[in-house]
C-alpha positions in Angstrom: -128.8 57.1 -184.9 -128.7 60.5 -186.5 -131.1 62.8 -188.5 -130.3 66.0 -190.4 -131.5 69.0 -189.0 -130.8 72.0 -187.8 -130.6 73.3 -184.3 -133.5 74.7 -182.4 -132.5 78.6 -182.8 -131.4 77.6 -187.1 -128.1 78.5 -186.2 -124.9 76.1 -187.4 -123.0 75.3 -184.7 -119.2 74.2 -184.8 -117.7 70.9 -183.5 -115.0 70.8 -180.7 -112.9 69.4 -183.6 -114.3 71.7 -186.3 -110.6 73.3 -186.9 -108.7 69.7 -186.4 -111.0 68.6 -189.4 -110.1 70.8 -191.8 -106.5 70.9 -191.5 -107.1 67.2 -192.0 -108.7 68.7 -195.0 -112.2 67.6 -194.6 -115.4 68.5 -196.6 -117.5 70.2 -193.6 -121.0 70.2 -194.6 -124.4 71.0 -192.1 -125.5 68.4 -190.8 -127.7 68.2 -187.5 -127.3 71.8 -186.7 -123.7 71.2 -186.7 -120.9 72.0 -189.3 -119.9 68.2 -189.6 -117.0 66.5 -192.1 -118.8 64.5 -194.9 -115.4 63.1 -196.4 -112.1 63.5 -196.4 -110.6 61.4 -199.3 -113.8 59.9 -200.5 -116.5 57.6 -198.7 -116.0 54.5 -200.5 -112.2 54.8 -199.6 -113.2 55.8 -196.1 -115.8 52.8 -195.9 -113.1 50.1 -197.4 -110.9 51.4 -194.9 -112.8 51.0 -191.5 -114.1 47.5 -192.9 -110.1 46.5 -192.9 -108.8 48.9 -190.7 -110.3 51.3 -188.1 -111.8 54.6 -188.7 -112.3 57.7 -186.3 -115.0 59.5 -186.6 -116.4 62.6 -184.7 -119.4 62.1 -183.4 -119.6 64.8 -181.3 -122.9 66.5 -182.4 -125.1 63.7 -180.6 -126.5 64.2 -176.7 -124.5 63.1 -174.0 -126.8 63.0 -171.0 -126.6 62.1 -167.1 -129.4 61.2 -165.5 -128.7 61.2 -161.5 -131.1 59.7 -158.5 -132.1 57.0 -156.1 -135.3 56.6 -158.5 -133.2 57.0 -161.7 -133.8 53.4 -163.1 -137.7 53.9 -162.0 -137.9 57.0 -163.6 -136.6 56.1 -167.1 -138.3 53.1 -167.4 -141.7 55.5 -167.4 -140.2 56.7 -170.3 -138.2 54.0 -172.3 -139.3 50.2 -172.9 -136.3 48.4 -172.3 -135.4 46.7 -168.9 -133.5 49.8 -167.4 -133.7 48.6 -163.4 -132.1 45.2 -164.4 -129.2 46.7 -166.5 -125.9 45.7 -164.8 -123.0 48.8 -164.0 -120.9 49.0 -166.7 -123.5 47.6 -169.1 -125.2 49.5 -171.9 -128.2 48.7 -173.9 -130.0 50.2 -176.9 -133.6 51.7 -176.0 -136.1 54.3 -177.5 -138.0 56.9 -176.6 -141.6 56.9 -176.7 -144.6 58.8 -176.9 -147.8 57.9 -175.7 -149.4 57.1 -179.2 -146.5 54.4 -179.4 -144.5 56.7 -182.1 -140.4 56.7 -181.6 -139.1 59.9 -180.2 -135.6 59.3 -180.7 -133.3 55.8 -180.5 -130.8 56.3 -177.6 -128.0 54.1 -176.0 -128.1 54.2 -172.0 -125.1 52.8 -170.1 -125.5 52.1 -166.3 -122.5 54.7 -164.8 -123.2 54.1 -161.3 -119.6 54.6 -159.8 -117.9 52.1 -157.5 -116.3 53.9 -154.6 -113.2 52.4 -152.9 -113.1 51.3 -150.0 -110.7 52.3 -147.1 -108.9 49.6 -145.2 -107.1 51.5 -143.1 -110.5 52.5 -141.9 -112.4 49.6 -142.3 -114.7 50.6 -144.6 -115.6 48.3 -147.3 -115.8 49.8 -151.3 -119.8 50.1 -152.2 -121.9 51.9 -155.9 -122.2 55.3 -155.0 -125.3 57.0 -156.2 -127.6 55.4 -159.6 -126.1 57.0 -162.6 -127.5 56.7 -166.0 -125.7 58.0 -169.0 -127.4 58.1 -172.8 -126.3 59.0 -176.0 -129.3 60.5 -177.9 -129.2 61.8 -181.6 -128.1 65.6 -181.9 -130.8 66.3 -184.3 -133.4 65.3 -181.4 -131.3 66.7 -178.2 -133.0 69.5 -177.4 -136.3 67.9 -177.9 -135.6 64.8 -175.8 -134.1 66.9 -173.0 -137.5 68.9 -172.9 -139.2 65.6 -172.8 -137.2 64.3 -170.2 -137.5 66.9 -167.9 -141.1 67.4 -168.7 -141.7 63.9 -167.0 -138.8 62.4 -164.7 -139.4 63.0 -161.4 -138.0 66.3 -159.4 -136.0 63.9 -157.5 -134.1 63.5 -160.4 -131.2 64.7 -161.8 -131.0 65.6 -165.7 -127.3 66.8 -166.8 -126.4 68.2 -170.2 -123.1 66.7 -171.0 -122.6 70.0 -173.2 -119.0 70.7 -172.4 -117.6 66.8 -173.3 -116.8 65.6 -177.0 -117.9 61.8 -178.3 -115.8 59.9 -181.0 -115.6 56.5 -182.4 -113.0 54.4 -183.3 -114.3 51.4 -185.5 -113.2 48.4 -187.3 -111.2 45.5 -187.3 -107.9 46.8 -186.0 -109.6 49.3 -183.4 -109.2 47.1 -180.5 -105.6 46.5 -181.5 -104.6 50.3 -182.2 -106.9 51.4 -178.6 -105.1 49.0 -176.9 -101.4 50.5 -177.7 -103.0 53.9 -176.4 -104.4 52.9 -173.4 -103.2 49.7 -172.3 -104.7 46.7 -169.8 -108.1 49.0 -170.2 -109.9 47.5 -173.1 -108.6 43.6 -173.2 -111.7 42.6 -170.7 -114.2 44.8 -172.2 -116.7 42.9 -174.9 -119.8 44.4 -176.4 -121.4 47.1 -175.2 -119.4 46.9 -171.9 -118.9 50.9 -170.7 -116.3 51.8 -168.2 -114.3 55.2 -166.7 -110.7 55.7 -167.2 -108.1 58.2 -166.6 -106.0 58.6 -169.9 -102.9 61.2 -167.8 -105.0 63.6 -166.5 -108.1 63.4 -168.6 -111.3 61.1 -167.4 -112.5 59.2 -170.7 -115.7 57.2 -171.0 -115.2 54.0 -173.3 -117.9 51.8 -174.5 -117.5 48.8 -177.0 -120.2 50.0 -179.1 -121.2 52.2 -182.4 -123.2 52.1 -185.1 -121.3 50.8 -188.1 -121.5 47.0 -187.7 -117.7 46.9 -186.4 -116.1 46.0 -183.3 -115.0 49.6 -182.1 -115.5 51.9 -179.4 -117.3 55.3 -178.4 -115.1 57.5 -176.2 -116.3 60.4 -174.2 -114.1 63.1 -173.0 -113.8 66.9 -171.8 -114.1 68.8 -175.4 -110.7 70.7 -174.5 -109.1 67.5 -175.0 -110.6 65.6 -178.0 -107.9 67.5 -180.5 -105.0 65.8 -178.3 -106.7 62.6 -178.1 -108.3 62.4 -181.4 -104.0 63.1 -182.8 -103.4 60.3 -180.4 -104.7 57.8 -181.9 -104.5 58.8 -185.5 -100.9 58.1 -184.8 -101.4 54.5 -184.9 -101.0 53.3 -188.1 -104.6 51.6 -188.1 -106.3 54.9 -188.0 -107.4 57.3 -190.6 -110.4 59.8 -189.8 -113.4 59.1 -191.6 -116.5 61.3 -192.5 -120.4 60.6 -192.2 -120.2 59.9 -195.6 -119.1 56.5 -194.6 -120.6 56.2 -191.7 -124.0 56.2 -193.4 -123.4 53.3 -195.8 -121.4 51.3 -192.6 -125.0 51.5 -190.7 -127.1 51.4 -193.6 -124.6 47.3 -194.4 -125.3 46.5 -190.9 -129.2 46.9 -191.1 -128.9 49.7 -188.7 -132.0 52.2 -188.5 -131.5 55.6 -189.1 -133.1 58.4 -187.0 -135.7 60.7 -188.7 -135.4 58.6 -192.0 -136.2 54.5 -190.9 -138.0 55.4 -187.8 -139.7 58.5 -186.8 -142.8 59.7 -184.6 -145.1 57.9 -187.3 -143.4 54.8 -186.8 -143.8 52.1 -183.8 -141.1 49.3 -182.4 -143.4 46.5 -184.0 -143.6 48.1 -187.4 -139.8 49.1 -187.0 -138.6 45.1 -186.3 -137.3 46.9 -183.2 -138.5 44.6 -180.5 -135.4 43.1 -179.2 -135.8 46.8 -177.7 -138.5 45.6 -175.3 -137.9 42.8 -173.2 -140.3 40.2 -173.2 -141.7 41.5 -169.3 -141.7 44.9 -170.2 -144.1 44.0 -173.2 -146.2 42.1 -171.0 -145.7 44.7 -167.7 -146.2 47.7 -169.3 -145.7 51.2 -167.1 -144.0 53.1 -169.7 -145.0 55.8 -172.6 -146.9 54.5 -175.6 -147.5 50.3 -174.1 -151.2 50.5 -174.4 -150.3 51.8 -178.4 -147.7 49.4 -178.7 -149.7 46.8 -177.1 -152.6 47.0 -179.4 -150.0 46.7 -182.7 -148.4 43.6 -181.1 -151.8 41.7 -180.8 -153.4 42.8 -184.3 -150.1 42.7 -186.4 -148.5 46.0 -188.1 -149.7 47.4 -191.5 -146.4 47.2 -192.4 -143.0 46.4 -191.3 -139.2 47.8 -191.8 -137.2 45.0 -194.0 -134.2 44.8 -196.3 -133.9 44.9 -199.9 -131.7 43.6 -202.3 -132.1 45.4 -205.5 -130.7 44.1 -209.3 -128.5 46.3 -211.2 -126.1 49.0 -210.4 -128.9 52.6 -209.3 -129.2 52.8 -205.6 -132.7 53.5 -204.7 -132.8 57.0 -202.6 -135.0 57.9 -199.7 -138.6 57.9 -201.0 -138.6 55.3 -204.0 -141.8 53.5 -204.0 -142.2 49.7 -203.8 -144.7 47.6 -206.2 -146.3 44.3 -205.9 -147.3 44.1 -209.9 -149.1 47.2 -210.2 -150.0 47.7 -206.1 -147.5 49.7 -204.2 -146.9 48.0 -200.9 -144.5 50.3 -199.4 -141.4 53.0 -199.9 -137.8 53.2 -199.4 -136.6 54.7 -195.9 -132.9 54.6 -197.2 -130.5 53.1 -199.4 -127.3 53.6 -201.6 -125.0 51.5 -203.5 -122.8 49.0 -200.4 -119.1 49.3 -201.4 -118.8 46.0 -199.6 -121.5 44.1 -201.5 -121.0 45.9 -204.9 -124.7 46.6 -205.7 -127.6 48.6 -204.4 -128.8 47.7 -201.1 -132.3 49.7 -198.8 -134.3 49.5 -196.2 -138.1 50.0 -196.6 -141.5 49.7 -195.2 -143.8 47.2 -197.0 -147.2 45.2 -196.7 -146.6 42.6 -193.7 -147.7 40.1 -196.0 -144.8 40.5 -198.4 -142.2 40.9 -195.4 -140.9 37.8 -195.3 -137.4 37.0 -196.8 -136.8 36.2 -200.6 -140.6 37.6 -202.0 -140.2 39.4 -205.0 -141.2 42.9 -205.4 -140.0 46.2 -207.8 -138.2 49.5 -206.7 -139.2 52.4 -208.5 -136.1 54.5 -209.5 -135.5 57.0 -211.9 -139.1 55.7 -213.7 -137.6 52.4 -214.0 -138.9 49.3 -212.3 -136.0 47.6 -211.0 -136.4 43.9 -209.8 -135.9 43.4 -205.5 -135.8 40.8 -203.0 -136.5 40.6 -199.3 -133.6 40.4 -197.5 -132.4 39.5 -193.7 -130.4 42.5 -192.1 -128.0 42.9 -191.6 -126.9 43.1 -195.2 -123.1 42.6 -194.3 -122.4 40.2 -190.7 -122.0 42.5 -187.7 -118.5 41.9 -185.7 -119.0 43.2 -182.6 -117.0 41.6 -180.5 -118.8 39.3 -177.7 -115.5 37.6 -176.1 -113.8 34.0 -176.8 
C-alpha cells in the first residue's frame, strides 16, 4: 500500500526514526516524500529473515487518520465500498477509496476504534462505546490528497483528525507473535487477524493490529512519535527481531499477491479490473450509495477489458514495471510489478492482461530486455499467506 512520491510542497521530509536508522546503519533513500531506509544488510537477507523470523519495519511515512462522529460509519461508506456500519469494534477491514468514474484513489485499512468506557459500580453505572471512532491507515504518498478528499465530502458533523504527531511500525513474521508477546504480555494471545485494540505499554498508549502487508502473521503498532526510538530498541532486543528495509518489504507484498499503490492500482484502474472485489461486499455492490457504484456497476455487468493476475515467468530476469505481455504477436497487457522472489527462486509479476487469457495456467511471453521469455498465469498469492486466523 505505498507509492513513491514526493510530498505536496517537493520537500523530503525525515522519519521519527530517521536518526535510529542510521546508526543501525541503514541505506536512507526518498521514498514517498520521506527519507525512508531501503536496506540495511541486504534485501534478500532482510526477506529470508522475516519469512523465518520477524522483521521491524518503519512504516511511519503512511496516514494515520481519525475519523470522529455519530454519522461516522454513514459518512465513510459515501465514500468507501466496503461494509463500514457493520464492522465490529476492534475489527479492521481493507477498503478503497473511490472516485466517481469508479478509479481507486488510494487502498486504505480502517479499524473500528470506538472506545469502551468503564463503567462505575460504585455508582451504578454500567460500562457503554463512547462516541463512533474510525481509524485508517492510508498510503503516505496519497495523504495529503485523501485528506483533501475526505474533508471535501464527509459531513461537517464529522470529525477528520491528522494522526501527524504518532509513528506506525510493523513487526512481521513467524516469530512476531512470540517476540510481541515477551514485550507486552497477556495483550496479543486473544488477538487473531486483523483484530485492533488500545493498550498502555508504561505510560505510552499503543494501537496494535494483527495486520500488514507482507503475507506474515505480524502486527502494526501505533504510538506517540517521541516514543517509537524506545519502543522500536524494545523489541529489537528480542532475539527474533532484526530491522528490515522497504527493500524487502516490496518483494514480501509483491510473494503475497499484494497490490501496490500507484503501480498495480491507480486512478485508471477499477476494483473489478483490480480482482479487488472481496473489497465490496456483496450488498454494497448491489446497494450502492457510495463514490464511483454506478462506474463500478456498469464494469461488473459487461466484464473488464482486462484484469490484474500473476505471472510465473521461466528463467532467472525479473520483469520490471512496464514489460509488455504477448499473445503470439498481440500484446494483451503489461507488467505492474515484479522482481526475482527470494523464496520461490525465480521471477515472479503482477500484470494486466486480456480477460480472456486471465485464467490460471494460459501461456503468454514477457518482454524483457528484447527477449521474449515464456510465462504462465498464476493464482496469487505467489507464496501462502499466514496470517493468523486462531486454532
Amino acid at each position: 500500500m505505498s507509492e513513491e512520491h514526493e510530498n505536496t510542497d517537493g520537500e523530503i521530509q525525515t522519519l521519527p526514526l530517521d536518526a535510529w536508522h542510521r546508526r543501525k546503519g541503514a541505506r536512507m533513500v526518498p521514498f514517498a516524500g520521506y527519507e525512508m531506509p531501503i536496506q540495511y544488510e541486504g534485501i534478500v537477507a532482510e526477506h529470508n529473515w522475516t519469512r523465518e523470523q520477524a522483521g521491524l519495519f518503519d512504516v511511519s511515512h503512511m496516514g494515520q487518520l481519525m475519523v470522529t462522529g455519530d454519522k461516522a460509519a454513514e459518512e465513510l461508506e459515501k465514500l468507501l465500498p466496503g461494509a463500514i456500519a457493520s464492522l465490529k469494534p476492534g475489527r479492521t477491514r481493507y477498503s478503497l477509496l473511490m472516485a466517481e468514474d469508479g478509479g481507486i484513489l488510494d487502498d486504505l485499512m480502517v479499524t473500528n476504534a470506538t472506545p469502551w468506557i468503564e463503567g462505575d459500580e460504585e455508582e451504578g453505572a454500567e460500562g457503554h462505546w463512547g462516541d463512533p471512532a474510525y481509524y485508517l491507515v492510508v498510503n503516505g504518498a496519497m495523504k495529503w490528497d485523501d485528506i483533501a478528499h475526505l474533508r471535501e465530502h464527509l459531513d461537517d458533523d464529522v470529525t477528520l483528525t491528522h494522526m501527524d504527531d504518532h509513528a506506525l511500525v510493523a513487526l512481521q513474521g513467524p516469530n512476531a507473535a512470540t517476540a510481541l508477546n515477551r514485550v507486552m504480555r497477556n495483550v496479543i494471545d486473544d488477538m487473531v487477524f486483523m483484530d485492533s485494540v488500545c493498550h498502555d505499554f508504561g505510560e505510552w498508549p499503543l494501537r496494535i493490529t494483527r495486520s500488514g502487508y507482507t503475507g506474515e502473521d505480524g502486527f502494526e503498532i501505533s504510538l506517540p512519535a517521541e516514543h517509537a526510538e524506545s519502543f522500536c530498541n524494545r523489541l529489537c532486543a528480542e532475539i527474533e527481531v532484526r530491522p528490515i528495509g522497504l527493500g524487502a518489504r516490496d518483494s514480501l507484498r509483491l510473494e503475497a499477491g499484494l497490490p501496490l499503490y500507484g503501480h498495480d492500482i491507480t486512478t485508471e484502474t477499477d476494483p473489478v479490473s483490480a480482482d479487488l472485489l472481496f473489497a465490496l461486499t456483496k450488498k454494497r455492490r448491489e446497494e450502492g450509495g457510495w463514490m464511483g457504484h454506478e462506474a463500478v456497476a456498469k464494469v461488473l455487468a459487461d466484464g473488464p477489458a482486462q484484469k490484474r493476475v500473476g505471472l510465473n515467468i521461466e528463467g532467472r530476469l525479473p520483469a520490471r514495471e512496464g514489460a509488455l505481455v504477448y499473445s503470439g504477436d498481440k500484446q494483451v497487457g503489461r507488467v505492474t510489478s515484479g522482481g526475482f522472489s527470494p523464496t520461490l527462486q525465480r521471477p515472479i509479476a503482477m500484470a494486466y492482461i486480456d480477460t480472456g487469457l486471465a485464467t490460471e495456467g494460459t501461456e503468454v511471453e514477457v518482454e524483457v530486455r528484447k527477449k521474449r521469455l515464456p510465462a504462465k498465469v498464476a493464482a496469487m498469492p505467489f507464496v501462502p499467506n499466514r496470517y493468523h486466523r486462531g486454532k
